[in-house]
N, C-alpha and C positions, 0 to 999 in steps of 0.2 A: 200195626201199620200206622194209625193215626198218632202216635205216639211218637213213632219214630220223624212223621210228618213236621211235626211239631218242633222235635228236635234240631230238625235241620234250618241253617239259617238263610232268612230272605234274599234272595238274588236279586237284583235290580236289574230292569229294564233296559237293554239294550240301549244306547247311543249314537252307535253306527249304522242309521236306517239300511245303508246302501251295503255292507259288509253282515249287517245281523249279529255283531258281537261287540260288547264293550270293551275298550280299549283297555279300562282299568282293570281287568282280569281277565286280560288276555295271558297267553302262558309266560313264562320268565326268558322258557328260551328264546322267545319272539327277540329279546335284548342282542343274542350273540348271532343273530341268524343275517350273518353279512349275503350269506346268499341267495338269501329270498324274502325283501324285507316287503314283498307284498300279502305274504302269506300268514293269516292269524289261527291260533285252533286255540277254542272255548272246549273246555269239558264239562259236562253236569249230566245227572241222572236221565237216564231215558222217563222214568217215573214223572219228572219234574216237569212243568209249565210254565212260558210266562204270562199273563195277562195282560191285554190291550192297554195301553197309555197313551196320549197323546204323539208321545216320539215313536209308538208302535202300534198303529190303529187295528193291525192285522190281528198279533198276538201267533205266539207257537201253538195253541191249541186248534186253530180250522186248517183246513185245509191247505189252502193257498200259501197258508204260515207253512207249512208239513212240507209240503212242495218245494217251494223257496230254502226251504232248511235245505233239503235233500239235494237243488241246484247249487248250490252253495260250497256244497260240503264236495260235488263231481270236481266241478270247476277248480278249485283249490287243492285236491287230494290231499294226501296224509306229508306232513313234514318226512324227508326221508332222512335229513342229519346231514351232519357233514361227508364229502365224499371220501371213501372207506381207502383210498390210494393203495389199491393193491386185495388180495385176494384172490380167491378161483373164481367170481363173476366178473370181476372187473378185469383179471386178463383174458377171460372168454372171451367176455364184448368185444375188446381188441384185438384177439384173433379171428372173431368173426367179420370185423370191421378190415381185418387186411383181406379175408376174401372179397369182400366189396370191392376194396379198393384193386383189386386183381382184377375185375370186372367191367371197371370202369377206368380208372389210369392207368391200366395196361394194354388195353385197346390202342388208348393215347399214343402211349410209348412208344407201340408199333408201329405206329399210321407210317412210317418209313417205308417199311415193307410193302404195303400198298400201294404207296405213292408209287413206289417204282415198277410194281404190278400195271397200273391202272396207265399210268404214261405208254407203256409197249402199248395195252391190247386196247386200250382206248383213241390211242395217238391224240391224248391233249397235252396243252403242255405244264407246267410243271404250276404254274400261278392255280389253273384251271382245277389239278390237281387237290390244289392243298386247300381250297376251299370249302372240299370235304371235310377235311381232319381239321381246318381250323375251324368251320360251323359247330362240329363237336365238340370241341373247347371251349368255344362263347357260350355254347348253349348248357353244358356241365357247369361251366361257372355263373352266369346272367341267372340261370333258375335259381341261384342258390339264395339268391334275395329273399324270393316265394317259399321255397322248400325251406329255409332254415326258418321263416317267419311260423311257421305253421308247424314248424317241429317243436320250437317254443310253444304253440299254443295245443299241445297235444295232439297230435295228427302225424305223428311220426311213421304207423303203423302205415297208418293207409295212403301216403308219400309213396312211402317206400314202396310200396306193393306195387304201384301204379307204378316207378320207374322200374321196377323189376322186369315186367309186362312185356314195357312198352322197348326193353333192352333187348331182353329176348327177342321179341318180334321183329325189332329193325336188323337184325344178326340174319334171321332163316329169312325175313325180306330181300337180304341184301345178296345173298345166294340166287336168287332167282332175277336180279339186273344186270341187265345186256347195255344201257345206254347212260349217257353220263348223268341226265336229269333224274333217273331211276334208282344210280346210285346215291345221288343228290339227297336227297329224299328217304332212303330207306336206311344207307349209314351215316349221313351227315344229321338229317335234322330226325326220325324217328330216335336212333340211337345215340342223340347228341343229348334229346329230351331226355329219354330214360337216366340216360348218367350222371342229370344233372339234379333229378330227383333222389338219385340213391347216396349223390356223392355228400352234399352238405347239411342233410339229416344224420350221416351214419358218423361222419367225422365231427359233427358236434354233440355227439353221445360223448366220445373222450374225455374229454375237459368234465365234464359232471361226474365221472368213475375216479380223476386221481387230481392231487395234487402237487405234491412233492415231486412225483414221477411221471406227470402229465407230460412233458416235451420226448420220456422213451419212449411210451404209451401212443403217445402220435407217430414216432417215427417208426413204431414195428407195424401200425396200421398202415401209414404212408409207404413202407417196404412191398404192400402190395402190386403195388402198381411194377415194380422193377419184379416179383415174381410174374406178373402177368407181363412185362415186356421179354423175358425169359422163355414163355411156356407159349404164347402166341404168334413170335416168329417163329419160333422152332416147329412147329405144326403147320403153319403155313410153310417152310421150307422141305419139311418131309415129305405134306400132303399133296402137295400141289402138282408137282410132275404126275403122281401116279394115280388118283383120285379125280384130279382136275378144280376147277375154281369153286362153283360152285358144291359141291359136297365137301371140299374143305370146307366154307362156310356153317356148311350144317353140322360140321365136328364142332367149330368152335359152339358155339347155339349150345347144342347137347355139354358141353362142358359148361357153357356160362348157368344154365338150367339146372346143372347137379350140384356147382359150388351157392349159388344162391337161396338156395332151397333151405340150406339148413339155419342159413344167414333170417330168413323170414319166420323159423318157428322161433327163434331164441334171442334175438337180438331185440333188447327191451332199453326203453326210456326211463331216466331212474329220477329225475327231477319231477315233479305235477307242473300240470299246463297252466300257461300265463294266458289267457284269453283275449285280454283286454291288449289295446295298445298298439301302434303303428306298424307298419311293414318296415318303415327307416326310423333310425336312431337319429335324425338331423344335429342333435345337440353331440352327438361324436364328432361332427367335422369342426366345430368348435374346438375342440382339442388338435392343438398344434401337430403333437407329436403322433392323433390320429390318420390327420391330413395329409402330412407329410411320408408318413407310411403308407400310405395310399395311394400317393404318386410314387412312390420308388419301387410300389410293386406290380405298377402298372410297365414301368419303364425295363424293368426285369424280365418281366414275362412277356413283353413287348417282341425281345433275342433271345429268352432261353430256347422255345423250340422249335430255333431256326437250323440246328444241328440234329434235330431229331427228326425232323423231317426229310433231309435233304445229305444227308451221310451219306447213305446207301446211293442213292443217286451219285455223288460225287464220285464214291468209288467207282463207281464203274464206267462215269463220262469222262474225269480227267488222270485218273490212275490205269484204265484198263483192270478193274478186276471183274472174275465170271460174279453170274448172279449170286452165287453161293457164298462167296467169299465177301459181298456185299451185305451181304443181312447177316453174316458175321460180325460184322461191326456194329450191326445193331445190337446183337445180341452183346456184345460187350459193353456195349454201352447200358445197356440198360442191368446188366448181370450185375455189375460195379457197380451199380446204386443201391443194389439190396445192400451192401456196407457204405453204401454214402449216405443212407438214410441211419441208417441204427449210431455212428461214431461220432457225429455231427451233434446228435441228439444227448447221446450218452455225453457228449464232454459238456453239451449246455444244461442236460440238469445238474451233476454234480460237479460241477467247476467254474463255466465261464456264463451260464444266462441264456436264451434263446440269442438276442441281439448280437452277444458279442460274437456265437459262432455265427451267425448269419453272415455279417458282414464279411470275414473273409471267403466265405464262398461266394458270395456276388464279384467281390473284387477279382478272385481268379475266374472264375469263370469268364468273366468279359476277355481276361489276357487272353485263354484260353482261345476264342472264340476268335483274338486278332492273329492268333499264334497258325490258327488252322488254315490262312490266306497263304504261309509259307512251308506247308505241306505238300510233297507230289507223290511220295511213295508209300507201299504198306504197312511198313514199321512204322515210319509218322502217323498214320492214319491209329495203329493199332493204339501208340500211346497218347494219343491226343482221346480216340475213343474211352480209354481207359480214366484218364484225369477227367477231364468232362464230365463222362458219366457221376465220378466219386460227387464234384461239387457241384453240381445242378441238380444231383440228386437230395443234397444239403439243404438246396434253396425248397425244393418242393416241400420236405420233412419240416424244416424246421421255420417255414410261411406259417401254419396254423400255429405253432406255439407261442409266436412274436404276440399273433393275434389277440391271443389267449391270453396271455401278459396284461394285457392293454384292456382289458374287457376283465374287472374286478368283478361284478352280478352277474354269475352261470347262466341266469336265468335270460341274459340276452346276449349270450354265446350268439347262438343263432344267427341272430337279427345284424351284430356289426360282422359276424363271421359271410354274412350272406352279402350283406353290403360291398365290402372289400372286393367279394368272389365275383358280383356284378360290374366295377369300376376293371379288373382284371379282363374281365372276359370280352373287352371291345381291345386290348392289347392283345389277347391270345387268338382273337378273330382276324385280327389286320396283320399281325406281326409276319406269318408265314406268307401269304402271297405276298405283301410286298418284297419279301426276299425273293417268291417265286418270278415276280413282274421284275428286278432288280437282275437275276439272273438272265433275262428275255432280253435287257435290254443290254449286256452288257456281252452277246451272241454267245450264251451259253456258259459263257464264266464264271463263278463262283467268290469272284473279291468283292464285287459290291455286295452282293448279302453277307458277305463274311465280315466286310466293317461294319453292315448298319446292327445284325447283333450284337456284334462287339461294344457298336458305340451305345449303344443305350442300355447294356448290362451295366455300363462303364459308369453312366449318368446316373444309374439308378441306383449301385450303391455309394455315391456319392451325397444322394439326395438320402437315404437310408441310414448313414454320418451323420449327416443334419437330424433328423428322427432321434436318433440316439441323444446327440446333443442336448435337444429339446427337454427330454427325460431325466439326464443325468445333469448337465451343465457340461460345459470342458473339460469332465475325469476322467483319464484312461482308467485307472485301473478303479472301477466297482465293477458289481454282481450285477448284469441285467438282462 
């Protein structure tokens, strides 16, 4: 042994008090590791020691040295490599990640069906209404600051848990409220917190499982939410005559409880946590074309669910259809997104870029949204429900990949993905009542909220063109 001791050659004392490793034999691949260039790993014999120096008063041999090694080494975990784009864990994760997303933007999706629940037996009126379903959309999006800040710093696990909870419980809460402040409270903001927990940890798992195939990858997770706008009108449309309100609620509950269950043994973090470092990326609004994507998807989502909300209502106040035939069209709307997520997706990895399909769904969509002011009958209703759903379900899918794009270091996915989802979530808060207050004042009619989504999907992929610009220069034709 002492021989062998001998053999081996002198290690020099660390350099980097505050990291515990020298730079100058740090590993090679430190060099290619574009996505995590805060992360260093030294190797050397457990056998081996170093000696107290000046630049290391402590030394690897006492304790405190032993300890700090072992903080050191949590903190940082193991290099996982580049991500593996594809594989049986990595489309797991993403099948697991669209039960989430069934969980939480499918609730969303539906809030339609509610709205026009809660307007009969509550007699409020329709602004009153949406304060519910838009509180849970700021609050899904606004946490996502917190939640994706803290999914970067390893805490993915116990995020999630905690909205999983707190989802559940606002669900079989909301079953047992009789009054509007009750509903307030148990679906608005318990169950607004939960989804905003579960939503922008689970969707920035993605982006660290693939590359190449990162914008289908998002868009089959993002198809969740149109499977859960599918599965939870329809259950409420079933259950609700024969059941009644309340224990429909407690179906759903029980269903949200069985699909998340498996979502918490298996869905794991595949990056090591970043500990260090702010909640905001300040030096991103710096960036033009970050800025400006910021506002255009503020502006977007400002009128995208001004038709989701308030469909079902229109049906039946200025078409005359039964309740049934009303969350019909929800259901189409939202069924038509489980393909307006995956084809939107599918043409910008292999052909056109996140960007370039984005922009024409903003663009139609807006038309979209001025076209539905010159609608009075079913068949209109049906194909308007149908196109709509296909490109607003575009926008939703293919929002994280733009993102993703724009965010080169995985390692702060999170952090500008959370950012965004906070400057969004005071649009998706404000957006629906003013439609609802617009409708109020315009005694019950439906064109003022029908231009003002119109007009600001309008604006906002226009300001989304400027975005692009910013990136490209004036080329139509590149990959972006």
């Amino acid at each position: 042994m002492e021989t062998m001791e001998k053999s081996l050659p002198e290690i020099s004392p660390p350099t980097d008090l505050e990291k515990g490793t020298d730079p100058n034999i740090a590993s090679s691949a430190s060099s290619n590791r574009d996505y995590d260039d805060e992360l260093q790993i030294t190797c050397a014999s457990p056998g081996l020691s170093r000696t107290p120096t000046a630049a290391n008063p402590i030394g690897n041999d006492g304790v405190l040295g032993k300890t700090l090694s072992l903080i050191r080494t949590k903190d940082s975990g193991i290099d996982p490599g580049p991500p593996p784009d594809g594989g049986f864990n990595a489309w797991f994760q993403t099948c697991l990640s669209h039960l989430v997303m069934c969980n939480t933007w499918g609730y969303l999706n539906s809030f339609g069906v509610f709205q026009s629940h809660y307007m009969t037996s509550l007699q409020r009126s329709p602004s009153d209404i949406s304060w519910v379903g838009s509180i849970q959309i700021f609050l899904l999006f606004f946490i996502g600051t917190f939640s994706g800040r803290a999914t970067d710093a390893g805490y993915f696990k116990v995020v999630w848990t905690i909205g999983a909870i707190l989802l559940v419980l606002g669900i079989f809460m909301t079953s047992l409220a009789t009054t509007y402040w009750q509903l307030f409270l148990s679906q608005g903001l318990c169950m607004g917190i939960g989804c905003g927990l579960l939503f922008c940890p689970t969707i920035a798992l993605i982006p660290t499982y693939f590359s190449s195939k990162r914008a289908i990858a998002l868009a089959i997770s993002a198809a969740g939410s149109a499977t859960g706008g599918i599965i939870f009108p329809a259950i409420v449309q079933s259950l609700l005559p024969r059941i009644g309100y309340p224990w429909t609620m407690r179906v759903l509950g029980f269903f949200s409880l069985s699909t998340l269950t498996p979502c918490f043994i298996f869905l794991r973090q595949r990056l090591p946590p970043r500990k260090s470092g702010p909640f905001f990326d300040w030096p991103a609004f710096k960036e033009r074309k970050y800025s400006l994507f910021a506002i255009a998807m503020f502006l977007n989502f400002w009128g995208l669910y001004v038709a989701f909300f308030y469909l079902s209502s229109f049906g039946r106040d200025i078409t005359g259809l039964s309740r049934k035939k009303s969350i019909d069209l929800l259901l189409i709307l939202n069924g038509v997104g489980f393909i307006g997520r995956l084809v939107p997706s599918f043409m910008s990895d292999y052909y056109s870029g996140p960007f370039n399909a984005f922009i024409p769904c903003s663009f139609l969509s807006s038309i979209l949204l001025f076209s539905w002011s010159g609608i009075h009958d079913i068949n209109g209703l049906y194909a308007f429900s149908i196109l709509y759903g296909f490109f607003a379900a575009g926008i939703q899918s293919l929002f994280p990949a733009c993102l993703s794009a724009m965010s080169p270091d995985l390692k702060k996915t999170g952090i500008r993905f959370g950012m965004i989802l906070s400057i969004v979530s005071f649009a998706s808060l404000t957006g629906s009542p003013i439609a609802g207050t617009l409708i109020q004042m315009n005694d019950g009619k439906y064109l003022y909220a029908q231009l003002f989504g119109g007009l600001s999907m309008l604006v906002g992929s226009m300001v989304l063109v400027c975005a692009r610009i910013s990136v490209t220069g004036p080329v139509l034709m590149v990959r972006i």
